[in-house]
N, C-alpha and C positions, 0 to 999 in steps of 0.2 A: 546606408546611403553614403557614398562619394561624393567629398568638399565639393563645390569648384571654385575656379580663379574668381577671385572679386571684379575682377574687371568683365570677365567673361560673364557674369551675373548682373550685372550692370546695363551691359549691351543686348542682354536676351530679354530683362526686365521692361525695358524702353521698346520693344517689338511686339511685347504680347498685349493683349485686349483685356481688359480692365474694367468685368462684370457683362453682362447680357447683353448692354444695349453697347457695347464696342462697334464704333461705326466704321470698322474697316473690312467689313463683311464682304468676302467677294462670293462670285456666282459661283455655283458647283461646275468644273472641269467636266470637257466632254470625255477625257480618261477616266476620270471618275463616274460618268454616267452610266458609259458602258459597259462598268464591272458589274449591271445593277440592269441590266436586260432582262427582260424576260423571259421565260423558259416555260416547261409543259405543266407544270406542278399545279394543283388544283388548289384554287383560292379557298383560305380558311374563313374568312368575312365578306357579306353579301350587306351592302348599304342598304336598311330598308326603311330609308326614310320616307318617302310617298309611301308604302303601306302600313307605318306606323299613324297617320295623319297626326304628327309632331308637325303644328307650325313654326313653332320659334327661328328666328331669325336676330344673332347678334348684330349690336348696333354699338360701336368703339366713341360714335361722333365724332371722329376727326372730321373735320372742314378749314385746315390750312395750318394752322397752327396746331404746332406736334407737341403733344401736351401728354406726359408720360405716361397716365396710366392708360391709355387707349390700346397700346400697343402691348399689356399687360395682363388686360382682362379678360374675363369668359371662363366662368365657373359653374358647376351642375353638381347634383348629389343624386346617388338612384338609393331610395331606402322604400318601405310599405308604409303609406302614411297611416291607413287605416286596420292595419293589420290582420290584412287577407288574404294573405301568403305571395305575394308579388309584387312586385317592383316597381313605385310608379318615381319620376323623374323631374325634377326640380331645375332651372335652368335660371341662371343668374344673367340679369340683363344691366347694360351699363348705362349707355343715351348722350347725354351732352354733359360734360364735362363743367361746364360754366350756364347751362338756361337747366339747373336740376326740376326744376319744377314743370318742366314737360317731360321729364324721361318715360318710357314706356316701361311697365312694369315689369320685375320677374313673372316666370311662366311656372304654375306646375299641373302636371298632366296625369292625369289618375290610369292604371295600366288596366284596362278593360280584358283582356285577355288575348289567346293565338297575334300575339305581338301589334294590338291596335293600343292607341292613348286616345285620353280626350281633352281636350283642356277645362278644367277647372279653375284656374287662379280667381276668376271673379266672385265664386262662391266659396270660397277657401280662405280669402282674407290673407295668403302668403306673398300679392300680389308688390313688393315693396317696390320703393321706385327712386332709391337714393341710388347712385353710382356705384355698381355693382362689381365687387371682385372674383369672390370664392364663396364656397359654402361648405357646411360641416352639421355634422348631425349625430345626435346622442338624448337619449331620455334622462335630459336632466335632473328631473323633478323627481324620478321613478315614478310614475303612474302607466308605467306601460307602454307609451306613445312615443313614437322618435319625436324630436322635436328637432326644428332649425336653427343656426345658425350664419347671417349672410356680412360676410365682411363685404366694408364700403370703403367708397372715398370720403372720411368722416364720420359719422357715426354709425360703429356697426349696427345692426338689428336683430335681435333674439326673439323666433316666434312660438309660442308655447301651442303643440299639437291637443286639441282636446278628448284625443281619438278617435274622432268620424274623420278626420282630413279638413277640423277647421283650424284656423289657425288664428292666435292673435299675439299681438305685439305687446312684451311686455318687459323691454330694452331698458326704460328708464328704474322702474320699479326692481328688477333684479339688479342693477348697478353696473349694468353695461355701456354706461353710454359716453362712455370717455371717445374723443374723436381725434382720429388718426387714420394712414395711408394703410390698410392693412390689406395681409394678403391670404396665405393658408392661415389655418387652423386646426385646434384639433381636440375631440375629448376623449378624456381619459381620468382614471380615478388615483391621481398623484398618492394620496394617503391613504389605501386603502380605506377610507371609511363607509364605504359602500353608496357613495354618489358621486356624480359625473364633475370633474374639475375641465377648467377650460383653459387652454394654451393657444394665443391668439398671434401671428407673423405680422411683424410691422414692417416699412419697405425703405419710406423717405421719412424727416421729422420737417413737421410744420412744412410741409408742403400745401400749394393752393395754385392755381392758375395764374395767381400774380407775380408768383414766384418761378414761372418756367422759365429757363433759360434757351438762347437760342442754339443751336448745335448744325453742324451739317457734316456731311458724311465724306467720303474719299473723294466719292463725285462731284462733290464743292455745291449738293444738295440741301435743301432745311431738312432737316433729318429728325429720331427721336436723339434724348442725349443718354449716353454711357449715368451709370448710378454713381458714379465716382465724381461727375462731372460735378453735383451738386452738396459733395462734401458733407452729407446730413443723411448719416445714419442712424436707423433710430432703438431705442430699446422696445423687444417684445413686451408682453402683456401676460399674466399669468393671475389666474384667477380662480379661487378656492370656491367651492359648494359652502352654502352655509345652512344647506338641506331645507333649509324655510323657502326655498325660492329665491332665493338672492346669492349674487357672489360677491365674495371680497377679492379687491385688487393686492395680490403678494407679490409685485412685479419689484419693486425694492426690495421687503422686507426677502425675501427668497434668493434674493443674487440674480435676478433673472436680467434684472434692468443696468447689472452695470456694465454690462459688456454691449452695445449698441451693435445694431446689424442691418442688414438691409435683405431682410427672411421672406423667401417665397416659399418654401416648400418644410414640411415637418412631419414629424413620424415620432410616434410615442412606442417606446417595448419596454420592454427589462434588457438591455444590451449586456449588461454584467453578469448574470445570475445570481441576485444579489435577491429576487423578491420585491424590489422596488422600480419603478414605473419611470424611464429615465426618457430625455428629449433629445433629437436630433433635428437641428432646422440648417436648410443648404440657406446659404445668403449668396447676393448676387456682388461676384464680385470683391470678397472676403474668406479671411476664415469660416469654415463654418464652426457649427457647434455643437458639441455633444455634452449635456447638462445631465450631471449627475445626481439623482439625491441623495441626499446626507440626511443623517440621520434624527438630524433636528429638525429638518423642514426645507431647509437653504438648499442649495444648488452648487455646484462647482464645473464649470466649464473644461474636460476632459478631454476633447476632442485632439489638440495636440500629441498628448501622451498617448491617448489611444491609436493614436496613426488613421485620425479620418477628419483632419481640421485641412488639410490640402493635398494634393495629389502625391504620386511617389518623385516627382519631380522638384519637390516644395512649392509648386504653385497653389494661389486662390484662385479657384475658377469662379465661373460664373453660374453656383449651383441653381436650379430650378427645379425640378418636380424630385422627390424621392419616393422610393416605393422599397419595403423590407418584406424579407420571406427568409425560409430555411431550406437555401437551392443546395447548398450542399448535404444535408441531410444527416448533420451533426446535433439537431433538436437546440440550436439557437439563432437569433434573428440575425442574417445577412443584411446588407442593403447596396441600392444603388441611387448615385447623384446624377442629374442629367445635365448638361453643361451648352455652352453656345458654341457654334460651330467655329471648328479648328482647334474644340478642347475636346480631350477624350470623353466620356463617362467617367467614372469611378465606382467601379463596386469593390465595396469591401466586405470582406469574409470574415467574423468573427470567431475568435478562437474559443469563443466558451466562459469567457471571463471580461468583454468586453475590449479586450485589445483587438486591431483590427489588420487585414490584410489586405493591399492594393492588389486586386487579381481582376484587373480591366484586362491589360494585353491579354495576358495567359487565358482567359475566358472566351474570346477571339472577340470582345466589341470595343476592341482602338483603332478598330478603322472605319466603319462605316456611319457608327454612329455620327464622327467627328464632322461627317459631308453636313450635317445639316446645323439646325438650332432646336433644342427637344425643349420640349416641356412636360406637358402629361405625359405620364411612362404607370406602367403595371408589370407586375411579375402576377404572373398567375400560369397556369396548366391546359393551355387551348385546347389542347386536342387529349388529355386525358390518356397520356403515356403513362405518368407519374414522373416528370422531369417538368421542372419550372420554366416557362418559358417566358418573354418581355417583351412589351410593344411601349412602342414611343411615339407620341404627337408632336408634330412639326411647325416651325414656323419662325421666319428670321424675325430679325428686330432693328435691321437697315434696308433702306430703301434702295433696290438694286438696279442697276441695267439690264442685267439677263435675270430672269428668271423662268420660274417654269409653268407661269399662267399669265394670264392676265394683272393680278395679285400680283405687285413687286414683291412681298413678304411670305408667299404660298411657297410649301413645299410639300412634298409627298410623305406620309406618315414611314415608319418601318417594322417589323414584325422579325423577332429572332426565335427561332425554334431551338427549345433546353437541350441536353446531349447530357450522358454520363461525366464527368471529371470532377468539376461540373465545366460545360462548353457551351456556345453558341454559336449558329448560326440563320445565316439572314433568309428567309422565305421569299422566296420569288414565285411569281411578280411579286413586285415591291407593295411593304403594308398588308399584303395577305386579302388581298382582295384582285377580283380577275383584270379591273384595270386602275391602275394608280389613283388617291383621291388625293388631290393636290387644294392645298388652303394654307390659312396661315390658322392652326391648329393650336389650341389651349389646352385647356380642362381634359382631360380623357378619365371617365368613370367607370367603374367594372363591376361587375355584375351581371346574374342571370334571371336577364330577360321576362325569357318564357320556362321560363322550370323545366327545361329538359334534358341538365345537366351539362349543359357546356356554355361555357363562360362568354357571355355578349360585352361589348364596349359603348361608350356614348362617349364621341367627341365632339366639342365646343369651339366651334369656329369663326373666328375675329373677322367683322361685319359679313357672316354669312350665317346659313343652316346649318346645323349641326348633322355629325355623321351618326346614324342607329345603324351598327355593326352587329349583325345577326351572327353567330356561330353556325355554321354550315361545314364544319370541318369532315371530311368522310370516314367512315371506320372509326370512329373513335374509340378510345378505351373504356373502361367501366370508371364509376365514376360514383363519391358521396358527398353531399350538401348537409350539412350539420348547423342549424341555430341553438346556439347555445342560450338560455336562458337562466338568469340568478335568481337570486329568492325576493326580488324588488319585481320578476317578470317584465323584464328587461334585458337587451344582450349583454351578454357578459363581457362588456367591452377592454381587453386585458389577458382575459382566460387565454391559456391554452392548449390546446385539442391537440392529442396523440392519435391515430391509427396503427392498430398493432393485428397484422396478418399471418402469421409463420414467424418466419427473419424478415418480413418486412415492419417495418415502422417510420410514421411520417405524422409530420407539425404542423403544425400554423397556430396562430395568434389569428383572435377575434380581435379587427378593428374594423374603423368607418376611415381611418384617417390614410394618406397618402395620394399619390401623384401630386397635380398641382391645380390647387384651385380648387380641389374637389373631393366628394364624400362617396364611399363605394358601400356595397351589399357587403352588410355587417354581416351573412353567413359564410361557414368556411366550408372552401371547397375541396378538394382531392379527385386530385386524378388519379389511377387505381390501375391501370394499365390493363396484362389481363387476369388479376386480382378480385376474384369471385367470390368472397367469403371475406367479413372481418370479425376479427376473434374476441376484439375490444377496442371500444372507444373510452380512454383515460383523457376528462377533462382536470388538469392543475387551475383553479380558482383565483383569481387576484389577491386574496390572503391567503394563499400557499397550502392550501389542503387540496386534495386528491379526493377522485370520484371515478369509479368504476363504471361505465355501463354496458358492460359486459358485449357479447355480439352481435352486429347490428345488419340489418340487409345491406346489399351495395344497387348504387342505382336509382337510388328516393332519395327523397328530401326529408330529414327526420327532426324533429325538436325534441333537444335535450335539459331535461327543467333539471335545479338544482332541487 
């Protein structure tokens, strides 16, 4: 990378926007629109929210006063709460910021089947009703059952599943109830010791509605304010199983806490191939982070060295949702940051050892992405080529003059189709549906649906309905869904699943964790293209032993027990 003049770094410093809520947002150009027309191309998503009967409806409570996490919230997780092979849908609800004790409850919808829900919160007991951000999900306990976790504004809440889909609160007693602006989350099993650890995103410290500051935007509007505005970044949360049901807080002792952030979005892999379970959290408006473990327990903050702490420009953006895959098909975890409009993306390719590579432009998404402000984003394989493909949820975070609804903050989501190099390109119409669905977009959850091997979305839309994105893709490739299962009958959240066809061979990692806000279908999928025959499924184990299970059908849904 080329110096440049101090002065000339000075005066581009002073121009660029300064985390997510940068209120110098202008409207998308109509040159920019009309690169973004639409064309003949068959829509790969069909909204089926009237025939899903999903009532949920997010409620931010803004009523005049712009109070920041409004324009922040809107979380969902799709996992099987009762473990009957499908998908039901959790929806984190926010309400009033400052009257908590009327909020309207989270929602969750048990998935009845041929793509109908119904709601259950009332008999479920998951119905919490503090100020709602994100949610994450992992069988803590190991007894089988996903279980929830729902970050707030102040004290998170941890619901223990009891395997029917009831659910109860038991936040204080496990040692959760430390209170804080939090935002993703994520589990995973830090120490190999065969239970779920919890890694929790903090956003602002000691934030409260007494504390909002007033802000306004270019328009000389009350506006939300930039994170920078308020000079209080805070330390994550990182919390050990201590297998009785309780966790302890390692956020000190671990090195986690000494570096303050302002984390929306996290992703747990082995980035090094090291065996060990290491952290990336995009912060808004900062360096991000990439924590490594060491070998005592502690943490060291890598992300510099590794070339994924700022852009290839040396900028901090203003990261928001991330989502990791293995797009190049090197058999280690890639990823991408999703950033506010007039910042590229960032995907970085890793080499195998945890060093990283800027391959936004070269990948073709530094242009279009930048038109908007993303948040939820997924890599996953829509159409079952066997090329990883990426969708991104939309929505500003300045109040504008032009916009493209009603909604000053609505934008239309986007949908990139994978290519060989690895490359992308953008699906039109826009968002991959027959006509644009324009909101101010959150949470975006992935997962399938209806089992019928192609990957559905659930987007979380700030004070509206949520989008239920059906896969309707035509012709699609062949296709395998794999639940991997540990000796606790539990997913194997960590593992990961090789496909070995001839000369083909293809990975993923079992996780819940990534985009933003949000918990996806801990099964992993493969698109297979048209790849008729697998010769073997090799699952690698969170403590680093191998398992054969020799060849499998393509086409079904299979569970793999250890």
């Amino acid at each position: 990378m080329s110096l440049r003049n101090p002065a000339f770094n000075l005066i581009l410093c002073s121009l660029l926007i300064c985390g997510c809520n940068g209120n110098d947002e202008k409207g998308t150009s109509p040159a920019t629109e009309s690169a973004a027309s639409d064309d003949s191309s068959s829509p790969w998503f069909r909204d089926d929210l009237d025939q899903s009967k999903i009532t949920f409806e997010h409620v931010s409570g803004h009523d005049g006063t712009f109070y920041i996490p409004e324009i922040m919230s809107g979380g969902a997780a799709l996992f099987d709460m009762e473990g009957d092979g499908d998908l039901d849908v959790y929806f984190v609800q926010s309400g009033s910021v400052t009257e908590t004790a009327d909020n309207p409850p989270n929602q969750l919808f048990e998935n009845m089947g041929e793509g109908r829900f119904q709601d259950v919160t009332e008999s479920s007991g998951a119905g919490d009703r503090r100020y709602g951000i994100a949610a994450a999900t992992g069988d803590y306990d190991n007894d089988g059952d996903v279980d929830l976790l729902v970050t707030n504004l102040g004290r998170n809440t941890l619901l223990r599943n009891d395997g029917s889909g009831k659910f109860s609160d038991v936040t204080a007693g496990a040692g959760l109830d430390q209170e804080a602006y939090s935002a993703s989350a994520s589990f995973f099993d830090a120490d190999n010791d065969g239970d779920l650890d919890l890694y929790v995103c903090n956003y602002l410290v000691n934030w409260s509605p007494s504390r909002e500051i007033e802000c306004k935007n270019t328009l000389n509007q009350l506006d939300y304010c930039a994170p920078a505005t308020y000079k209080a970044p805070a330390p994550d949360h990182l919390y050990m199983n201590m297998g009785d049901g309780t966790f302890q807080d390692v956020s000190v002792a671990s090195g986690i806490a000494a570096i303050p952030g302002t984390g929306l979005g996290v992703i747990a892999a082995d980035f090094t191939g090291s065996g060990q379970i290491d952290i990336f959290v995009a912060n808004d408006g900062m360096a991000d982070r990439l924590w490594i473990r060491q070998a005592d327990g502690t943490y060291v903050d890598n992300a510099l060295l590794s070339g994924c702490a700022m852009d290839m420009s040396g900028k901090a953006k203003a990261g928001m949702g991330v989502s990791a895959a293995d797009i190049d098909g090197d058999h280690d975890e890639d990823f991408i940051v999703c950033n506010l409009w007039r910042e590229t993306d960032s995907l970085y390719l890793n080499n195998g050892s945890g060093m990283f590579q800027d391959a936004t432009i070269r990948t073709g998404l530094g242009a279009t992405p930048k038109t908007f402000t993303r948040f939820g984003l997924g890599f996953a394989d829509f159409n079952n080529d066997g090329h990883i493909d990426l969708y991104e949820a939309n929505g500003r975070v300045a109040n504008l003059a032009t916009s493209h609804s009603d909604d000053n903050y609505a934008e239309p989501n986007v949908l990139f189709q994978g290519q060989p190099g690895p490359r992308f390109t953008e699906v039109l119409p826009r968002g991959g549906t027959s006509e644009s669905l324009v909101a101010t977009s959150r949470a975006a959850a992935f997962g399938d649906i209806n089992n019928d091997g192609r990957m559905d979305i659930i987007v979380v839309n700030r004070d509206g309905k949520p989008h239920v994105l059906r896969n309707i893709v035509s012709d699609p490739g062949n296709w395998s869904i794999l639940q991997i299962i540990d000796e606790h009958g539990r997913d194997a959240i960590g593992a990961r699943v090789r496909i070995v066809s001839g000369d083909m061979s293809i990975s993923r990692q079992v996780r819940t964790d990534g985009s933003y806000c949000a918990a996806n279908d801990p099964r992993v999928h493969f698109g297979l293209g048209e790849t008729t025959e697998i010769d073997d499924v090799i699952v690698t184990w969170p403590d680093g032993t191998e398992q054969s299970f020799g060849p499998q059908q393509t086409n079904t849904i299979l569970k793999l027990e250890r």
